[in-house]
TILO-551055 format. One record per residue (C-alpha): residue in one letter; x, y, z. Coordinates in steps of 0.25 Angstrom, whole numbers, padded with zeros to 4 digits. Layout:
+------+-------+-------+-------+
! rest !    px !    py !    pz !
+------+-------+-------+-------+
!    A !     X !     Y !     Z !
...
+------+-------+-------+-------+
This chain:
+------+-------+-------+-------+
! rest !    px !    py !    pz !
+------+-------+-------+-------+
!    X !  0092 !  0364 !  0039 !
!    X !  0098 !  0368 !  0054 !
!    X !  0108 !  0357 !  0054 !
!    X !  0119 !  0369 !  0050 !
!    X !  0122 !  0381 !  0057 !
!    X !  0129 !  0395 !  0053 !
!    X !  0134 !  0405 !  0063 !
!    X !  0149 !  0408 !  0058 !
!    X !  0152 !  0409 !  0044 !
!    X !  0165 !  0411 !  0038 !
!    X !  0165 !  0418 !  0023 !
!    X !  0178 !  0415 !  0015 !
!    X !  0182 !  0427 !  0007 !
!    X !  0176 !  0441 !  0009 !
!    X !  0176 !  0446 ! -0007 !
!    X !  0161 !  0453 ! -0010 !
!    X !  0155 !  0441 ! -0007 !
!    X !  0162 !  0435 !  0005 !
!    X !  0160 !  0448 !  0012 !
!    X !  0146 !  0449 !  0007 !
!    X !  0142 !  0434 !  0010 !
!    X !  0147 !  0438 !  0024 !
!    X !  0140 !  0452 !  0026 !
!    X !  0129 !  0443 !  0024 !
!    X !  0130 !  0431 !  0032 !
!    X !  0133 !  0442 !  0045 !
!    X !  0119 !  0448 !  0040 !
!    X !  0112 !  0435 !  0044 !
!    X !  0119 !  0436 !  0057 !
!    X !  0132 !  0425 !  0055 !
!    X !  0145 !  0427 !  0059 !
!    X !  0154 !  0428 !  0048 !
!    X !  0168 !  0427 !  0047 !
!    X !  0175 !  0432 !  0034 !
!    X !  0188 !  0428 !  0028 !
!    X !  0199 !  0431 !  0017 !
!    X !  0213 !  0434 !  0013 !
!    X !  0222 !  0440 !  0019 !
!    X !  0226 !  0452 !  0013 !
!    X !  0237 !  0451 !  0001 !
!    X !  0251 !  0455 !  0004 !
!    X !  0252 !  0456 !  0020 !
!    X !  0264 !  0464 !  0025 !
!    X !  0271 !  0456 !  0038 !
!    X !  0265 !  0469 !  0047 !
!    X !  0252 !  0464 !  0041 !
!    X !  0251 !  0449 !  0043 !
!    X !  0247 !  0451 !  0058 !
!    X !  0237 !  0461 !  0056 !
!    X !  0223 !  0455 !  0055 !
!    X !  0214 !  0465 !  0052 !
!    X !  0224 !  0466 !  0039 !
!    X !  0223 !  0451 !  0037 !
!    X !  0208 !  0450 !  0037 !
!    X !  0207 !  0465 !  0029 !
!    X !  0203 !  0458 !  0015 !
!    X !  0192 !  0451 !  0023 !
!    X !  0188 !  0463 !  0031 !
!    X !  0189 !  0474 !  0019 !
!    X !  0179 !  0467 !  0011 !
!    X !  0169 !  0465 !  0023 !
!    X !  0171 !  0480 !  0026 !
!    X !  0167 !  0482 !  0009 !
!    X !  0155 !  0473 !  0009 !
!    X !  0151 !  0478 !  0020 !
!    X !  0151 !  0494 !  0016 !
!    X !  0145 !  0489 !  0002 !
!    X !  0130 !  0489 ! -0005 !
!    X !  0122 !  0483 ! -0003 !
!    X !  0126 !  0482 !  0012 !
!    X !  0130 !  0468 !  0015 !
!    X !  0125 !  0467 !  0029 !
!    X !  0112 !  0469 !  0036 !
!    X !  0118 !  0480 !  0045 !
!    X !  0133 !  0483 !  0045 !
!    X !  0136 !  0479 !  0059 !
!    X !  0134 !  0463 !  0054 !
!    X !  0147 !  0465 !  0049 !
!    X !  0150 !  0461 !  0065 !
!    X !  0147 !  0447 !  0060 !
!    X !  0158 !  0446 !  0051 !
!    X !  0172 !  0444 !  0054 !
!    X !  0185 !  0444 !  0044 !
!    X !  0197 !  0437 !  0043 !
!    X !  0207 !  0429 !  0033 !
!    X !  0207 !  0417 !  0027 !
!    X !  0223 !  0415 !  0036 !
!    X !  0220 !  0420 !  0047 !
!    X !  0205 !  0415 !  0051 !
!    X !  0203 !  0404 !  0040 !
!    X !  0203 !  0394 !  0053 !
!    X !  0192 !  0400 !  0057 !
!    X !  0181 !  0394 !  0049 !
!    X !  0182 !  0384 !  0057 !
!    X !  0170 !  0391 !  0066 !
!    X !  0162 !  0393 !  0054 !
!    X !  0148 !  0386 !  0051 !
!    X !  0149 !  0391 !  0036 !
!    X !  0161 !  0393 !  0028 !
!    X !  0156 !  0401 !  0015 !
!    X !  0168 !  0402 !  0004 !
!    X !  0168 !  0416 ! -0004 !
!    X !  0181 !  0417 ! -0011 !
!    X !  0187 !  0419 ! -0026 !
!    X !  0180 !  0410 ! -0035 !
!    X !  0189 !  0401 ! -0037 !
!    X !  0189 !  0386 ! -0036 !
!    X !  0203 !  0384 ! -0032 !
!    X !  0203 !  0395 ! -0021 !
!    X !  0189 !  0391 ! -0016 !
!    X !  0195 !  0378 ! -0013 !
!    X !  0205 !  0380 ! -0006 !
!    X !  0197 !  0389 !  0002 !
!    X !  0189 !  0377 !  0005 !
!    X !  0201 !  0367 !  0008 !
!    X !  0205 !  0379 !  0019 !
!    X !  0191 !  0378 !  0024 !
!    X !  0191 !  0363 !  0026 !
!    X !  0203 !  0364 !  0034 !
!    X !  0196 !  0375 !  0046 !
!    X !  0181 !  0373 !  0043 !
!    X !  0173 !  0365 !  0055 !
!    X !  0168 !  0352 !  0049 !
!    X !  0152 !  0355 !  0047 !
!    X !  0153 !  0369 !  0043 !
!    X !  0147 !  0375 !  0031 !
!    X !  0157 !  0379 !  0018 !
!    X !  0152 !  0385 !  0006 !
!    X !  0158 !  0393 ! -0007 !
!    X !  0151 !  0405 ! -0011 !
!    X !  0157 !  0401 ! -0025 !
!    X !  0149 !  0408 ! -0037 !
!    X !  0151 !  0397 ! -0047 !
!    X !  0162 !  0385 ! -0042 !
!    X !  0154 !  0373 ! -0041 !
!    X !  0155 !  0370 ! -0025 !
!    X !  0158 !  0355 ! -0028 !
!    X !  0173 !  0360 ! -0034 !
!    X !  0177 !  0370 ! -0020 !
!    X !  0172 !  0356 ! -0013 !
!    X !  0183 !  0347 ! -0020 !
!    X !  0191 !  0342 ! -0010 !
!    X !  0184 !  0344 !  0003 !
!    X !  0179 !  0337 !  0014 !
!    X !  0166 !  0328 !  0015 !
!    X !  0162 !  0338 !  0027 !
!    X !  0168 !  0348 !  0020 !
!    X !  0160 !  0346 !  0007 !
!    X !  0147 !  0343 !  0015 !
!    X !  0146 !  0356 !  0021 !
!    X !  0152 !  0363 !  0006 !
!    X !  0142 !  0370 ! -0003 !
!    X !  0139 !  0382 ! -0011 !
!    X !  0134 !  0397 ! -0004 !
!    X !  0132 !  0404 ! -0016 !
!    X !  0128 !  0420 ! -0012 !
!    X !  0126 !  0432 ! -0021 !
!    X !  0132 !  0446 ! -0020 !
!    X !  0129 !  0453 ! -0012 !
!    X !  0126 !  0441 ! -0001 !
!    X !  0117 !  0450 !  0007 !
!    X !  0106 !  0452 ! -0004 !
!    X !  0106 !  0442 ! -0017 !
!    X !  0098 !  0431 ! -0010 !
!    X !  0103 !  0420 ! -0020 !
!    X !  0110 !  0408 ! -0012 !
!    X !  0116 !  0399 ! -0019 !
!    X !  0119 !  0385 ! -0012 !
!    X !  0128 !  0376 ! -0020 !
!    X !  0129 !  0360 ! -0012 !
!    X !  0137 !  0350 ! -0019 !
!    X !  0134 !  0336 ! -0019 !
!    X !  0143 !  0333 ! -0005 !
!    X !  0135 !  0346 !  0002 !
!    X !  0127 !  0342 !  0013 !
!    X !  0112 !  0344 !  0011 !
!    X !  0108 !  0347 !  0026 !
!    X !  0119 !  0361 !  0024 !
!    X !  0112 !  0364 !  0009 !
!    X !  0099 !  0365 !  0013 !
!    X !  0105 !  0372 !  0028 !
!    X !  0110 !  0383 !  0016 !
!    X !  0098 !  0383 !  0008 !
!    X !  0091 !  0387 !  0021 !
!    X !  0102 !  0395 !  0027 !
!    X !  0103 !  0403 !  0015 !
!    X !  0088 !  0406 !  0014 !
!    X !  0084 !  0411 !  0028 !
!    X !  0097 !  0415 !  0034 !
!    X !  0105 !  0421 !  0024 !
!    X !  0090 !  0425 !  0016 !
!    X !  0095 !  0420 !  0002 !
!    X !  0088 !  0412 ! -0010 !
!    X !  0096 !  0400 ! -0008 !
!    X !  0096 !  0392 ! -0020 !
!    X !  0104 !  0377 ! -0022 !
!    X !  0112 !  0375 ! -0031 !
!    X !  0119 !  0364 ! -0042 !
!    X !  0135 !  0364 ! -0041 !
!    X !  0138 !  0368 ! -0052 !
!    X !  0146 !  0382 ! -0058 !
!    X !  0141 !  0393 ! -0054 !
!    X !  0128 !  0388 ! -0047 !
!    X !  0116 !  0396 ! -0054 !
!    X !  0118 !  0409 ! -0050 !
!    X !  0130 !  0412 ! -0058 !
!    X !  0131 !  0401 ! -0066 !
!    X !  0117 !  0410 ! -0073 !
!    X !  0125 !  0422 ! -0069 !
!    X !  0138 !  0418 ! -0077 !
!    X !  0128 !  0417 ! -0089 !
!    X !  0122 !  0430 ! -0086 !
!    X !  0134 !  0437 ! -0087 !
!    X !  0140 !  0431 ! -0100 !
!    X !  0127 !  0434 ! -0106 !
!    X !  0125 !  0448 ! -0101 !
!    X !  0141 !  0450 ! -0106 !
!    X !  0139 !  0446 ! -0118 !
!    X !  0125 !  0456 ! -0119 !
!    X !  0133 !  0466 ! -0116 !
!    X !  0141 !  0466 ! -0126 !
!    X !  0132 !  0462 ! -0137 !
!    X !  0123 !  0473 ! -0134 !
!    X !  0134 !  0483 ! -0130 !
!    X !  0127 !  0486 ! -0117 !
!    X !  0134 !  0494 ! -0106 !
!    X !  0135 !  0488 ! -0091 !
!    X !  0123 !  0497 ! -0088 !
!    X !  0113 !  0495 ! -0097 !
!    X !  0117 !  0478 ! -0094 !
!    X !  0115 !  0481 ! -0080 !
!    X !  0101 !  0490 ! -0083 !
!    X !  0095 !  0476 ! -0092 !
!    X !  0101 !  0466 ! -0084 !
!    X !  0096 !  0469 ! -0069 !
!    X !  0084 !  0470 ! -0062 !
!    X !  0075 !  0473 ! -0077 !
!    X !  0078 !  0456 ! -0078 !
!    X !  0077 !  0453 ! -0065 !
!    X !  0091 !  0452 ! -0059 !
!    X !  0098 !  0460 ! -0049 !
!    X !  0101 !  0475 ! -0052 !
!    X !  0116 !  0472 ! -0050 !
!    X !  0111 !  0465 ! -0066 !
!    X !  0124 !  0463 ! -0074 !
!    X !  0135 !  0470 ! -0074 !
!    X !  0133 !  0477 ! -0059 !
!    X !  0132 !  0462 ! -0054 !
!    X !  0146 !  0459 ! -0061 !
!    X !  0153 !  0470 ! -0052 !
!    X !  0145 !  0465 ! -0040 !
!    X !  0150 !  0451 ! -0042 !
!    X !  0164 !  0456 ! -0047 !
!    X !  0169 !  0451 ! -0060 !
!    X !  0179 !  0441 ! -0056 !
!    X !  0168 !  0432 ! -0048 !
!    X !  0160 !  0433 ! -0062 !
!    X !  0173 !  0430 ! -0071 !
!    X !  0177 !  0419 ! -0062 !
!    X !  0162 !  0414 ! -0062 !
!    X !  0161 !  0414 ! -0076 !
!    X !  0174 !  0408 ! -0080 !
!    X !  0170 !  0397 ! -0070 !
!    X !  0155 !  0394 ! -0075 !
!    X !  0161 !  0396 ! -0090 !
!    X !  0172 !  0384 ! -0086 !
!    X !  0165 !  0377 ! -0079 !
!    X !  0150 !  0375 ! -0083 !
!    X !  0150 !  0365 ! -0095 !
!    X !  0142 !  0361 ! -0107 !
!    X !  0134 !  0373 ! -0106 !
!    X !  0134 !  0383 ! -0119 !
!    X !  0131 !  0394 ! -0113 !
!    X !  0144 !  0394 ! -0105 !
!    X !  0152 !  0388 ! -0115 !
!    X !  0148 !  0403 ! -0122 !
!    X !  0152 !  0412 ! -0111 !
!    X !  0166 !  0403 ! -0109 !
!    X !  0171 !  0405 ! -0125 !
!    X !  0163 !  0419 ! -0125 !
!    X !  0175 !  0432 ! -0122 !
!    X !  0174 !  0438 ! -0110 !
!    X !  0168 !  0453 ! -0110 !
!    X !  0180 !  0464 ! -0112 !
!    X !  0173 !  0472 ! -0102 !
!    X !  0173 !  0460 ! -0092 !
!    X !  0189 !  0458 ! -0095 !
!    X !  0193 !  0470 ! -0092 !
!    X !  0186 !  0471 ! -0079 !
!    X !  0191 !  0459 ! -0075 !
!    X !  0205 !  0463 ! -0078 !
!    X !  0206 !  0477 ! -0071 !
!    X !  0199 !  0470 ! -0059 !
!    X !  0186 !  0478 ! -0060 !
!    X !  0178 !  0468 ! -0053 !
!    X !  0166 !  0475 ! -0049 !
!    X !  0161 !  0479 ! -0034 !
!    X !  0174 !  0473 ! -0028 !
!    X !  0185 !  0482 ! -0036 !
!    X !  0174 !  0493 ! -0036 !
!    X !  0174 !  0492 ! -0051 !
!    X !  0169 !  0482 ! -0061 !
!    X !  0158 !  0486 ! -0072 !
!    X !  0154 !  0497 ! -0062 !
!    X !  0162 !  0507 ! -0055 !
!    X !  0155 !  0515 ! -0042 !
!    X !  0164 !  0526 ! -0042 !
!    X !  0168 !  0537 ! -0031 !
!    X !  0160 !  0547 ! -0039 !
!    X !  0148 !  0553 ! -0037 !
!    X !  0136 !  0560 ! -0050 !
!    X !  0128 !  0571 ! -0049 !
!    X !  0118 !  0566 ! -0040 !
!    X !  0128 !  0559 ! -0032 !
!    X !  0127 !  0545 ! -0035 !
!    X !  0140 !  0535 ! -0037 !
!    X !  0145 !  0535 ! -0050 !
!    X !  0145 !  0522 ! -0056 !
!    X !  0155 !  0519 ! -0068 !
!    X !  0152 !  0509 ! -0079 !
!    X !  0161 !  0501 ! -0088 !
!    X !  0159 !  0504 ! -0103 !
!    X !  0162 !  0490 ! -0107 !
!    X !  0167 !  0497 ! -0121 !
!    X !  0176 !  0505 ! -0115 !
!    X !  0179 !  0498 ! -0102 !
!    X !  0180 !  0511 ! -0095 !
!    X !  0171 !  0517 ! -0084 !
!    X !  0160 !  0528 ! -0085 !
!    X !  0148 !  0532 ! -0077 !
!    X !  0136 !  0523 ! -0077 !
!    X !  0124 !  0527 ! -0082 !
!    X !  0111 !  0519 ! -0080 !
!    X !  0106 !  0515 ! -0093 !
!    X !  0091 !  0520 ! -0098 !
!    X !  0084 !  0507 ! -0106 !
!    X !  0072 !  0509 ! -0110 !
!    X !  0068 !  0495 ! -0110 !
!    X !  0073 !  0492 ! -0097 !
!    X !  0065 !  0504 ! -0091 !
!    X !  0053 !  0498 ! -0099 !
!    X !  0055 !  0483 ! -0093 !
!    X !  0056 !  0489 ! -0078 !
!    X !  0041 !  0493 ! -0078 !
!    X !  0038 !  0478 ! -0081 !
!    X !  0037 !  0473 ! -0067 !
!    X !  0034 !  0458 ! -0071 !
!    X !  0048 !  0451 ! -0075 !
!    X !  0044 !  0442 ! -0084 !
!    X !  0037 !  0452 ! -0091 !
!    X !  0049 !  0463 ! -0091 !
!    X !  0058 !  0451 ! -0097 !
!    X !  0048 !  0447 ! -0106 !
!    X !  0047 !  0465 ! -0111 !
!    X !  0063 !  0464 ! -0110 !
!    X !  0065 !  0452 ! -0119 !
!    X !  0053 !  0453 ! -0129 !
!    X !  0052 !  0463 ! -0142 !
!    X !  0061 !  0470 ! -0151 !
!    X !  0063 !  0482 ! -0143 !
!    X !  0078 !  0488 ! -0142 !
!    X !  0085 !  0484 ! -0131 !
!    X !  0077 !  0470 ! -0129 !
!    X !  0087 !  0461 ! -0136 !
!    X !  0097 !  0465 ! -0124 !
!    X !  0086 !  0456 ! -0114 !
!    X !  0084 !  0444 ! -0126 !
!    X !  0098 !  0440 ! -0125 !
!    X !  0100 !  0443 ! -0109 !
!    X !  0087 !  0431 ! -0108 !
!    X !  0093 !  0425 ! -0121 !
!    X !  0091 !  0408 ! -0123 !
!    X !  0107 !  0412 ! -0121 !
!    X !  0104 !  0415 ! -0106 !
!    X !  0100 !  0400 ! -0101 !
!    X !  0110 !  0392 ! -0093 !
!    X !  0112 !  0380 ! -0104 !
!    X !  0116 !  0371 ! -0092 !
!    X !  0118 !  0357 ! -0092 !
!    X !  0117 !  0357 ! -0077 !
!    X !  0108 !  0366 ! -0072 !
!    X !  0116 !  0373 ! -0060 !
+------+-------+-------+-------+
């Protein structure tokens, strides 16, 4: 279980999750060096200037870090982590003891990421993709023996600091000795649920996750729900995180869950539940986001806006989308009767079992969210 060691981790890419995967690899007390691209469309005067060429890094270290829920323990972790770009400091992966890729989702780019890490990374060391849905057998196509033996899966959740689900992806060339060092690493020093998993697309997580939100999409609409009253039936009255539909989609940005989606949708097969989602039209409401780059918490605007301005009582003024209307307008919580009955059932089995049973208005809503529809028809269970 000791036969690996981390001290120095280097985390490729600093989007929401690179940055947050770092904040929180500095809380456990490692040192943490963070790289990206240089910033787009250097002027000569520029090029030699490296607190310009390591900004894209160091901006969004300086957001995660300013952002809630806090990322780090104290603030003064942040000593822990250091920022460059993938030109200037790439090399020096080579004094890392775990590699941890967190780039776009995208097989082609992943792997040539990977290809560059072969060629500076010390032989022995640790690489893993924090890929939300590319099996990890495809970003290992073309690599070294070594390379592939110390290869895996590292799976986090956003926000890293505080979802304890751990997902460790091998594949059939990973060395046993560093999943089980994961499997153990993960539990008592980073204090997640670490969970193993198959190689296939998507993992569990978000191959259940992709189905969820095709399913809830297509409630929305049958039921002509607004975002809020989604959220107010899909949260913590079921069980699931308060973040529940819709919020969650902002927090994970609509381009990771479109790229997810079109990925589980292409690539699982034989499975009818995904054949549906592939041949089924995608929402109106989820175009347009998608095409005015309304990606949720990362462009500050997605299903919900959290505006400048302040109510009456002086709270922030969060703005909606009327998905009829496609415009924005003040949130307003929604009053549900039934939901406010189920919360004073303490038990969950028995608040499902209230939610889904009888004739009372609103009830169909919960029947088709637990629907026969809602299974995973796998023929590999991942």
């Amino acid at each position: 279980m000791m036969h690996f060691k981390i001290k120095n981790v280097v985390v490729l890419g600093s989007g929401v999750m690179g940055s947050g995967i770092a904040c929180h690899l500095a809380n456990v007390g490692l040192k943490v060096l963070m790289l990206d691209l240089l910033p787009p469309n250097l002027s000569p005067d520029e090029k030699d200037n490296s607190k310009l060429r390591n900004s894209v890094a160091q901006t969004a270290l300086d957001k995660s870090i300013k952002s809630k829920p806090a990322p780090l323990y104290k603030k003064s972790y942040s000593s822990r982590i250091s920022v460059g770009n993938f030109e200037d400091h790439f090399e020096n992966i080579n004094e890392a003891d775990w590699i941890i890729e967190v780039v776009v989702e995208r097989l082609d780019i992943k792997k040539m990421i990977f290809e560059k890490v072969e060629k500076y990374r010390k032989p022995g060391s640790l690489v893993s993709s924090n890929t939300s849905s590319i099996p990890i057998a495809f970003l290992a196509e073309g690599r070294s023996d070594d390379f592939k033996k110390h290869f895996c899966g590292t799976h986090f959740f956003n926000p890293p600091r505080y979802l304890r689900l751990l997902e460790i992806i091998p594949t059939k060339e990973s060395s046993q000795k560093m999943i089980d060092f994961f499997m153990h690493f993960g539990d008592i020093n980073l204090g997640k649920q670490t969970v193993l998993c198959k190689d296939t697309p998507a993992f569990i997580a978000n191959r259940i996750g992709v189905m969820a939100g095709a399913k809830i999409f297509e409630i929305t609409e049958k039921y002509d729900l607004s975002i809020e009253e989604v959220d107010a039936i899909t949260g913590t009255i079921i069980g699931r995180p308060n973040t529940a539909t819709y919020r969650l989609q902002d927090l994970v940005g609509l381009d990771t869950s479109d790229k997810v989606t079109k990925f589980v949708v292409e690539n699982v097969k034989g499975d009818p539940f995904f054949e549906k989602v592939g041949k089924a039209a995608v929402p109106k409401f989820f175009t347009f986001l998608l095409e005015n780059n309304f990606l949720g918490d990362k462009t500050g605007k997605g299903f919900y806006q959290k505006t400048k301005e302040k109510d009456k009582n002086g709270r922030t003024i969060i703005n909606a989308l009327d998905l009829k209307t496609l415009e924005y307008k003040p949130s307003v919580k929604p009053k549900i009767d039934l939901v406010k009955k189920a919360k004073g059932i303490d038990l969950m089995s028995k608040r499902i079992d209230f939610l889904i049973s009888g004739t009372e208005k609103g009830k169909s809503v919960f029947k088709r969210i637990f629907h026969n529809d809602f299974r995973l028809h796998c023929t590999e269970s991942p």
